[in-house]
C-alpha positions as CSV (number, residue, x, y, z in Angstrom):
1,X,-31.1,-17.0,-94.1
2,X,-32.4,-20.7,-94.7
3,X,-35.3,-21.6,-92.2
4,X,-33.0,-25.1,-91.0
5,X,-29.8,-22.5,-90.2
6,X,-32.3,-19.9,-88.5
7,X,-33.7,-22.8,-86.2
8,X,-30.6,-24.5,-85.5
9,X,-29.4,-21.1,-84.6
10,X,-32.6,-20.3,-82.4
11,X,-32.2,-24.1,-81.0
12,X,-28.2,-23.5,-80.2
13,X,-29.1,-20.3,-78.4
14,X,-31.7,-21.9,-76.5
15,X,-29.6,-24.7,-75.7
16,X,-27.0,-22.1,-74.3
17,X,-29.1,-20.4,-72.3
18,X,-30.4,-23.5,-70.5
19,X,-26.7,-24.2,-69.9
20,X,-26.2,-21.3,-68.5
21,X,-29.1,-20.8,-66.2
22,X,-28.6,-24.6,-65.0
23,X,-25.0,-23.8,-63.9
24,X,-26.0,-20.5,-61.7
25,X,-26.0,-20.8,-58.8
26,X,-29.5,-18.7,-58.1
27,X,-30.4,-20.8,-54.0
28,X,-30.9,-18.6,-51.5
29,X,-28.5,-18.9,-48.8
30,X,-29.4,-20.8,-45.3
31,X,-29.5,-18.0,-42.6
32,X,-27.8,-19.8,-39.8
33,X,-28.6,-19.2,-36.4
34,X,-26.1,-19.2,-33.8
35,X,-26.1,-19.9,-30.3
36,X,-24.3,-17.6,-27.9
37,X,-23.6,-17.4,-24.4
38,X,-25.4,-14.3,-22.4
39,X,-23.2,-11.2,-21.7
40,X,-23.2,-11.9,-18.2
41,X,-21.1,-15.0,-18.5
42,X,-18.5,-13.2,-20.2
43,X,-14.7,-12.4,-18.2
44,X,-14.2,-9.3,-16.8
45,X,-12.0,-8.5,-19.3
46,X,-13.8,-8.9,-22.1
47,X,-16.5,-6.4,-20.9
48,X,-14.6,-3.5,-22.8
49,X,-13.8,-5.1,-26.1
50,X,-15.3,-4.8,-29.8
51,X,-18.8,-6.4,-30.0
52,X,-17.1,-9.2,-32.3
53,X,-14.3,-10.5,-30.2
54,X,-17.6,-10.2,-26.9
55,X,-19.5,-12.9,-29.9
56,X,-16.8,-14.7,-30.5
57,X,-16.2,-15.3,-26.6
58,X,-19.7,-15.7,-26.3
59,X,-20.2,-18.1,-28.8
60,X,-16.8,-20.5,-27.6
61,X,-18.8,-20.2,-24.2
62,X,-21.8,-21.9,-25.6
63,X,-20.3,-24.3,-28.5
64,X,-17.1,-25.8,-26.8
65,X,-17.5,-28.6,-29.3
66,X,-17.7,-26.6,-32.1
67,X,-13.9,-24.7,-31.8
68,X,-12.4,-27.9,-30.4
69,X,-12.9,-29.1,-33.7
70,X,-10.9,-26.6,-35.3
71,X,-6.9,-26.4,-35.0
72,X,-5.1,-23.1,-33.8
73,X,-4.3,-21.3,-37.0
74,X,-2.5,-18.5,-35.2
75,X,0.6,-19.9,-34.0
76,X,0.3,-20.5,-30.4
77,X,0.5,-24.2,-30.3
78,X,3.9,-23.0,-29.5
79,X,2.0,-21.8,-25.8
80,X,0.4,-25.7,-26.1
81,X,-3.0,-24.7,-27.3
82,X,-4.1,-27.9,-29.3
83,X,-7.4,-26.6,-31.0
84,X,-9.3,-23.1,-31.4
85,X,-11.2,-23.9,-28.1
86,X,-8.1,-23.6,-26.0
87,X,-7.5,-19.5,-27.1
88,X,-10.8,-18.6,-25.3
89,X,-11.2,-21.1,-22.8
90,X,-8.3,-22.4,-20.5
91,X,-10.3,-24.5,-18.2
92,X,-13.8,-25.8,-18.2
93,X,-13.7,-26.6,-13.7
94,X,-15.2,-29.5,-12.3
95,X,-17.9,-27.2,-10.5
96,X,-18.5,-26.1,-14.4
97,X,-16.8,-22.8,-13.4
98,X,-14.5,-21.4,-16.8
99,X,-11.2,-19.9,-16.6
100,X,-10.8,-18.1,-20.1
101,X,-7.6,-17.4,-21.7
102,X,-6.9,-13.9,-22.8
103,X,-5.5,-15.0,-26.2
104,X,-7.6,-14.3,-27.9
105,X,-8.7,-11.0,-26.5
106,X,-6.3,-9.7,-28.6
């Protein structure tokens, strides 16, 4: 081969592989942290379920703001829930007592 096709050869491959490497996606992915309520402040009825719907309780108990963000996606704004929120928790009392809704039990 001809030394000038050889190096633009080399150089194309090189040029390729830069591409390449700058398009992968090689960042490590942020471990996030979440904050959960304790066990204790779980429902009654709720003590008997699967550790993930027991989280997911848990975690509506301690981020209210966090679900009320998000709308129902389930169909039950038929039942009037407005946002996610409102399939865990039914009402947050004056005294800061919670009444949870079952709905999402399952």
């Amino acid at each position: 081969m001809k030394p000038r096709l050889t190096l633009f050869l080399t150089l194309l491959l090189l040029a390729a592989v830069v591409i390449v490497e700058a398009c992968t996606d090689t960042a490590v992915p942020a471990q996030v942290e979440l904050t959960l309520a304790p066990e204790s402040e779980l429902p009654d009825f709720v003590s008997q379920a699967e550790p993930e719907v027991k989280e997911a309780y848990r975690f509506a108990i301690a981020n209210p703001e966090v679900l009320s963000a998000f709308p129902c996606y389930c169909g039950c704004s038929v039942i009037g829930h407005k946002n996610n929120l409102e399939c865990y928790i039914k009402e947050v009392r004056a005294d800061g007592s919670i009444e949870f809704e079952n709905h999402a039990f399952g």
